[in-house]
GUROBA-526712 format. One line per 3 residues: number of its first residue (from 1); their letters; for each residue x, y, z of N, C-alpha, C, O. Coordinates in steps of 0.001 Angstrom, whole numbers, plus 500000, padded with zeros to 6 digits. Example, Ala and Ser with C-alpha at 12.3 -4.5 7.8 and 13.67 -1.06 7.14 Angstrom:
BEGIN
1 = AS = 513190/494310/507800/512300/495500/507800/513200/496700/507800/514236/496681/508465 ~ 512850/497750/507080/513670/498940/507140/512900/500030/507870/513409/501138/508039
***
This chain:
BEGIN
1 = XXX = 609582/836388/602496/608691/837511/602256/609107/838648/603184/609120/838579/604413 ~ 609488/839837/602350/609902/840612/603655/608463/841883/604319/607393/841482/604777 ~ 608797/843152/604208/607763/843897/605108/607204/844202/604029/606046/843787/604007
4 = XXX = 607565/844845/602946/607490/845643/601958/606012/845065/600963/605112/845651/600362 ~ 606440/843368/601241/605625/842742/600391/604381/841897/601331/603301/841383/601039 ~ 605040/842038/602391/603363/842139/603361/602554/843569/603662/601519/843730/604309
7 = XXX = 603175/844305/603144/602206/845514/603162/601477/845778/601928/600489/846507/601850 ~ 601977/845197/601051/601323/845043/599733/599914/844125/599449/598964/844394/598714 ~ 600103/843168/600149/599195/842234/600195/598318/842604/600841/597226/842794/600305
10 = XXX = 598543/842878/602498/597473/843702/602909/596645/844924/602126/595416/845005/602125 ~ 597617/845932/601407/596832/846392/600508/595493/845866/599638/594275/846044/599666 ~ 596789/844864/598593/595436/844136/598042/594357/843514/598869/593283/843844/598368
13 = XXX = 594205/842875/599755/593463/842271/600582/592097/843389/600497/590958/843246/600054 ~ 592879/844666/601205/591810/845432/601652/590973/846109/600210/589744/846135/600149 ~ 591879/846637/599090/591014/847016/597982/590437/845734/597432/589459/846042/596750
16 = XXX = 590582/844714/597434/589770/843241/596793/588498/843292/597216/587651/843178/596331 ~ 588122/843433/598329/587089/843270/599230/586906/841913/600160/585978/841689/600938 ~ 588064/841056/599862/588148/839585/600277/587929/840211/602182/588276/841268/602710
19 = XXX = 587069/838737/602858/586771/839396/604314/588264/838770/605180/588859/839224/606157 ~ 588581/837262/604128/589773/836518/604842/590697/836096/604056/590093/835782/603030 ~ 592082/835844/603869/593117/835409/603194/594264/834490/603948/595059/835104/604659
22 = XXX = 594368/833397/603863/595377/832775/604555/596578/832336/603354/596354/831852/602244 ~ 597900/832672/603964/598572/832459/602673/600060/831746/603905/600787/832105/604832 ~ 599733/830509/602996/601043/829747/603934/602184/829060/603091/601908/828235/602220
25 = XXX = 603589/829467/603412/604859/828931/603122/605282/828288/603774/604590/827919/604722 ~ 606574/827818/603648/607512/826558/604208/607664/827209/605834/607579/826554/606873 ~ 607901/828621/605714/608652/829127/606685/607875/829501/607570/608106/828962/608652
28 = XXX = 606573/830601/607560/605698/831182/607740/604118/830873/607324/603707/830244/606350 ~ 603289/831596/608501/601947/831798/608109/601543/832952/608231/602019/833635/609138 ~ 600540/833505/607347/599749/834951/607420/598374/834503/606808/597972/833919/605802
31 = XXX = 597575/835406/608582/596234/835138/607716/595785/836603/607960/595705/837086/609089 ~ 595529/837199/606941/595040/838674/606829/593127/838361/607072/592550/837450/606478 ~ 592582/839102/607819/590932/839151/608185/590509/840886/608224/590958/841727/609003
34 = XXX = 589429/841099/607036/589662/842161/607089/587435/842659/607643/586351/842102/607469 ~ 587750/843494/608067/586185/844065/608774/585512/845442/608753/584881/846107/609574 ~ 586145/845696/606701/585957/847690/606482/585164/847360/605532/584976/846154/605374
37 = XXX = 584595/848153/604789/583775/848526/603388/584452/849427/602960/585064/850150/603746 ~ 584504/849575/601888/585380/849786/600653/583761/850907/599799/582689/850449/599405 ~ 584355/852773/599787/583627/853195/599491/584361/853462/598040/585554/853723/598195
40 = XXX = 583903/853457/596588/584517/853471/595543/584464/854831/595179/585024/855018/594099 ~ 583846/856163/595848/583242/857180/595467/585535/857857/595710/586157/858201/594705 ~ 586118/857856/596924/587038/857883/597253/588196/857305/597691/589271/857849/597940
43 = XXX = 587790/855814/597786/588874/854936/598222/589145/854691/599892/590108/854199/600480 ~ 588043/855175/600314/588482/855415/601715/587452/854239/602375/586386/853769/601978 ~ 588221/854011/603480/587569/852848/604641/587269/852848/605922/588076/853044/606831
46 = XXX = 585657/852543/606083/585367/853001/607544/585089/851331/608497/584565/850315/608040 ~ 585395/851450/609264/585937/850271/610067/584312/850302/610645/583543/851260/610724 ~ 584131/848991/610981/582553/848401/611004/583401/847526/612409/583677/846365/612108
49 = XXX = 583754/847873/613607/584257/847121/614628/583692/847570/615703/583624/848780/615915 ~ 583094/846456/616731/581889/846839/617930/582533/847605/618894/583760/847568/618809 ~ 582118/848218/619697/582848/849245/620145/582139/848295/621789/581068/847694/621870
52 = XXX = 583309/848502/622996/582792/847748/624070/583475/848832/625173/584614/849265/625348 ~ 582316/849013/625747/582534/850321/627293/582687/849608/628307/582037/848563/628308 ~ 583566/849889/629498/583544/849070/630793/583220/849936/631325/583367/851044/630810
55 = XXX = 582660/849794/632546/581991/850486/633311/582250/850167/634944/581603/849137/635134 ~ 582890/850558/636223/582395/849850/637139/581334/849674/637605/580294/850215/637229 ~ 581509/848546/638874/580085/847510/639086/579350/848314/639647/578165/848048/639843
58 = XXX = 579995/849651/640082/578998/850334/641380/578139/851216/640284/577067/851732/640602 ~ 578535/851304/639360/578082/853072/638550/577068/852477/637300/577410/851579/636531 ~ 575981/853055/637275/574730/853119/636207/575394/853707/634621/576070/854728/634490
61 = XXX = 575026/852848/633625/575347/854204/632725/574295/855663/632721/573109/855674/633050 ~ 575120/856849/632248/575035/858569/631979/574030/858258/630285/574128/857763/629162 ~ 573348/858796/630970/572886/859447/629144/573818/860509/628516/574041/861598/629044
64 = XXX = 574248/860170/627554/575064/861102/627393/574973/862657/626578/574552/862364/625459 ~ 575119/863738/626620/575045/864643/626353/574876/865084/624561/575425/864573/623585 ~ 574107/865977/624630/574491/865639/622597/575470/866602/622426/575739/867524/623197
67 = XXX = 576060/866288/621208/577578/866676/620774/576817/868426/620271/575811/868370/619564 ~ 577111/869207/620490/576808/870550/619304/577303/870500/618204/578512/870715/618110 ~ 576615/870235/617165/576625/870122/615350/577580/871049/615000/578364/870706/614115
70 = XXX = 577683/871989/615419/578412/873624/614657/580168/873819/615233/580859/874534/614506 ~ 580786/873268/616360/582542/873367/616299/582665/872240/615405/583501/872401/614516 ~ 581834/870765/615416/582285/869956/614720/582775/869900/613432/583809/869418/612971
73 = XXX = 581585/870641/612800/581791/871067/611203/582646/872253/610749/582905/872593/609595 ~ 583079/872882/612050/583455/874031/612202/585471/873744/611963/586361/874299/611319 ~ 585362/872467/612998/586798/871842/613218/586920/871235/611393/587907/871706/610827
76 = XXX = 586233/870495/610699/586249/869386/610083/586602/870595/608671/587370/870431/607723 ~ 585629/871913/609029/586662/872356/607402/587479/873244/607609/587446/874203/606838 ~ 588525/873235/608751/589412/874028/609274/590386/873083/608921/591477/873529/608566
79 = XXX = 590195/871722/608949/591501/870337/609138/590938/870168/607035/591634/869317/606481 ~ 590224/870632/606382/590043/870217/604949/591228/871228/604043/591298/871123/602819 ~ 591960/872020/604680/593035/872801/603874/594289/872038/604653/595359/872510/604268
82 = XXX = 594390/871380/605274/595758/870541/605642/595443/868833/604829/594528/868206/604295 ~ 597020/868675/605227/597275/867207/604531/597178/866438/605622/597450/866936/606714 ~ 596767/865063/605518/596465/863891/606432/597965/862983/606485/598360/862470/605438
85 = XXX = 598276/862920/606986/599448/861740/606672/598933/860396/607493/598267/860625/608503 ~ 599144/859239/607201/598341/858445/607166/599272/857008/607569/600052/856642/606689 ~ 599225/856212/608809/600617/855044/608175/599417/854000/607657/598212/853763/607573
88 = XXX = 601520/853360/607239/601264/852854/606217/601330/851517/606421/601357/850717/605485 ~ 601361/851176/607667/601596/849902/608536/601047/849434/609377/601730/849959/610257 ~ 600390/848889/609883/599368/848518/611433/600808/848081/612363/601671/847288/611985
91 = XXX = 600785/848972/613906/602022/848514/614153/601804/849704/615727/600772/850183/616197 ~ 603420/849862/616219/603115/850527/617495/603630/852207/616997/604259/852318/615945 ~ 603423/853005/617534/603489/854391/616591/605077/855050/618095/604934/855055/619318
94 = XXX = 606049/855380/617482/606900/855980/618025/607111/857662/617692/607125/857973/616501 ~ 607226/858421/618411/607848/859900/617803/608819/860155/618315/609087/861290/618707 ~ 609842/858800/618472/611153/859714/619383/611946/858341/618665/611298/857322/618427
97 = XXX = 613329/858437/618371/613921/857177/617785/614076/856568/618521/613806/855429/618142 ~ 614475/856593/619763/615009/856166/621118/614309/856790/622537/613871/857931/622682 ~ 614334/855866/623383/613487/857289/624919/614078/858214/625726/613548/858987/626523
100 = XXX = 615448/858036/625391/616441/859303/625751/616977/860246/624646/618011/860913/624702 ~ 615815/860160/623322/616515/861423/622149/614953/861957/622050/613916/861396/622402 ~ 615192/863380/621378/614309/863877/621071/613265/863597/619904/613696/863058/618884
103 = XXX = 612072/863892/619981/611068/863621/618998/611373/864209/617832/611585/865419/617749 ~ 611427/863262/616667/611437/863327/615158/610983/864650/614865/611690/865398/614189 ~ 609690/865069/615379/609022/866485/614845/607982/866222/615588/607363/865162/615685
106 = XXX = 607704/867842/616430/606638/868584/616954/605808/869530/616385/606071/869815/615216 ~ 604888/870081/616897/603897/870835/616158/604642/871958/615739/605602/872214/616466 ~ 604500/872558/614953/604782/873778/614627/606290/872919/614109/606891/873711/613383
109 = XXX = 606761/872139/614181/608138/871933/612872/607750/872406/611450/606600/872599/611057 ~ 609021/872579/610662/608298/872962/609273/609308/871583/608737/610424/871245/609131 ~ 608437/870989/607715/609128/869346/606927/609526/869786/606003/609351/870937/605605
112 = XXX = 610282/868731/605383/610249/868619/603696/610011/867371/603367/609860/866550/604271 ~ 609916/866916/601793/609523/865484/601515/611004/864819/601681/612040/865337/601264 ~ 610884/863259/602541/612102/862763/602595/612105/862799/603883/612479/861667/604188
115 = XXX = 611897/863471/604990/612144/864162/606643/611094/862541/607226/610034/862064/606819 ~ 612136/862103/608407/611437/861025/608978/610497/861972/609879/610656/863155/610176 ~ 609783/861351/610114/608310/862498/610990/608352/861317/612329/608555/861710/613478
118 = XXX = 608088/859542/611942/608143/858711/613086/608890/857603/612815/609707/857510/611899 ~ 608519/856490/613872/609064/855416/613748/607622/854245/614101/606905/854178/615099 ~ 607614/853607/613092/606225/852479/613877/606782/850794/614001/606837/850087/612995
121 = XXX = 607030/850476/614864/607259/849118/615205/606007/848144/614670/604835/848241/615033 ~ 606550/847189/613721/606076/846047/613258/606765/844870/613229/607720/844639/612488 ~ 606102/843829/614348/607077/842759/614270/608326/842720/614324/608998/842033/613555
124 = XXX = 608869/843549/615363/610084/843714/616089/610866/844551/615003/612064/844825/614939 ~ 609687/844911/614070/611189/845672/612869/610950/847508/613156/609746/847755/613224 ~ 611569/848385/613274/611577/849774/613329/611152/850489/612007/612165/850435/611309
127 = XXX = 610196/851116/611322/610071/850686/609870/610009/852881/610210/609097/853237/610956 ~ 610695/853716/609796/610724/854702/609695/609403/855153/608596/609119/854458/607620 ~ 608807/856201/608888/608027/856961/607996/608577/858446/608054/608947/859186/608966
130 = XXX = 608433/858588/606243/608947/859825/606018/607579/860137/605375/606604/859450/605071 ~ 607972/861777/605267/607324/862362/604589/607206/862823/603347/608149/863376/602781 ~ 605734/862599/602647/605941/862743/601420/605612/864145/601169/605369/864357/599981
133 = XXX = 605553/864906/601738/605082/866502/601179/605569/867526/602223/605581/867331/603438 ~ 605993/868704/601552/606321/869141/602776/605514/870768/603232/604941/871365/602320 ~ 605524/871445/604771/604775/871941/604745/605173/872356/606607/606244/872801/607020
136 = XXX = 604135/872084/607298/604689/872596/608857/603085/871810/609604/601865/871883/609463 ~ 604060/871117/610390/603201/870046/611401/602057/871172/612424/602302/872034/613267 ~ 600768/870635/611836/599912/871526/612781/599619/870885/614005/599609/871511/615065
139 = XXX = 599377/869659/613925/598805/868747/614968/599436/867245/614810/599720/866716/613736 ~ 599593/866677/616103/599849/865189/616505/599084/864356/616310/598640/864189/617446 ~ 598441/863496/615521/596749/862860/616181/597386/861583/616811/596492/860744/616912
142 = XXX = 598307/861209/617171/598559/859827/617423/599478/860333/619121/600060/861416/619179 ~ 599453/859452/620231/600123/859411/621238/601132/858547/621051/601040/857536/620355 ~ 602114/858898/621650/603529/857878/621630/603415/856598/622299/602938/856514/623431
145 = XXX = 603892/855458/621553/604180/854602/622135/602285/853769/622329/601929/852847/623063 ~ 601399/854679/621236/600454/853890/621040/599908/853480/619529/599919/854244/618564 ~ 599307/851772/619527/598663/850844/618602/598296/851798/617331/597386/852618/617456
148 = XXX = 598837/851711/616413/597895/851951/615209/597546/851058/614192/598105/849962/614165 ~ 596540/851412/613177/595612/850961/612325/596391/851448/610839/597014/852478/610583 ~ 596111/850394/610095/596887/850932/608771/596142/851941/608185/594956/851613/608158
151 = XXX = 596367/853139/607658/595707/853950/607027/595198/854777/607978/594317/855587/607688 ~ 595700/854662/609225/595209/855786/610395/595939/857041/610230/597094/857110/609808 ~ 595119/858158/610626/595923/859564/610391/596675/859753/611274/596351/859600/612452
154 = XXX = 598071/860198/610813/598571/860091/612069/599295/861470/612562/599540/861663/613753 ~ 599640/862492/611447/599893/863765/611403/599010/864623/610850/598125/863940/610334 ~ 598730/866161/610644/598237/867148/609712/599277/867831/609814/599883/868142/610839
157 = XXX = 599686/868284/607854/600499/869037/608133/599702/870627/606849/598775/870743/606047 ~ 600439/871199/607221/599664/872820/606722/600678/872793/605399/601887/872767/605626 ~ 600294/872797/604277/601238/872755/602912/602047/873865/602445/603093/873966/601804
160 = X = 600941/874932/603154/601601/876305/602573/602709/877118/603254/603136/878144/602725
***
């Protein structure tokens, strides 16, 4: 089974709605466990995972401050005229091919479809992501050399 066709499965996994899947061969085991809801209005999935704060022993928790309603919504339809790019892999997120070459693409690059943008390590394999549209990188959302989530955003790029 190679990558191509474990990313597939995970697919299905996650549009099925199945919560667990164990699928075992001669060679290998995979057990896919999945912990999203599946909204049918768009296809999109919001992760239902407990969120855990450390705190040191000396310090009380802060009440925390309320967010102001108005940059939020303000940010959210400023980022609704750009494209999301999204991987396509749960894996470690690279923007440089190597740590002595330069990054694939920075903000303000302009792409085309085909243009590698990163590199995400899965299971020791280097699995390049290109881009499918092209346009000019507004923002990073991902740090180098950190964990991602399949279907996490990981670029915006401006189309026009």
């Amino acid at each position: 089974m190679d990558i191509k066709e474990i990313q597939n499965l995970i697919k299905f996994v996650a549009k099925s709605g199945a919560t667990e899947v164990k699928l075992e061969m001669d060679d290998f085991k995979i057990t896919i466990k999945t912990t999203t809801e599946t909204t049918t209005e768009n296809n999109s999935f919001s992760n239902n995972l407990p969120v855990q704060t450390i705190l040191p022993a000396n310090t009380a928790p802060m009440a925390a401050a309320p967010a102001p309603a108005e940059p939020v919504k303000a940010a959210e339809e400023d980022n609704s005229k750009y494209i999301t790019i999204k991987s396509p892999i749960i894996g470690t997120f690279y923007r440089k091919p190597s740590p002595d070459k330069p990054a694939f693409v920075e903000v303000g690059s302009t792409i085309k479809s085909g243009d590698v943008l990163c590199v995400i390590e899965a299971m020791k394999l280097f699995n390049e992501i290109e881009s499918e549209v092209s346009g000019k990188i507004v923002k990073v959302l991902v740090d180098d050399a950190s964990p991602v989530e399949f279907d996490q955003p990981l670029f915006l790029v401006d189309p026009s």
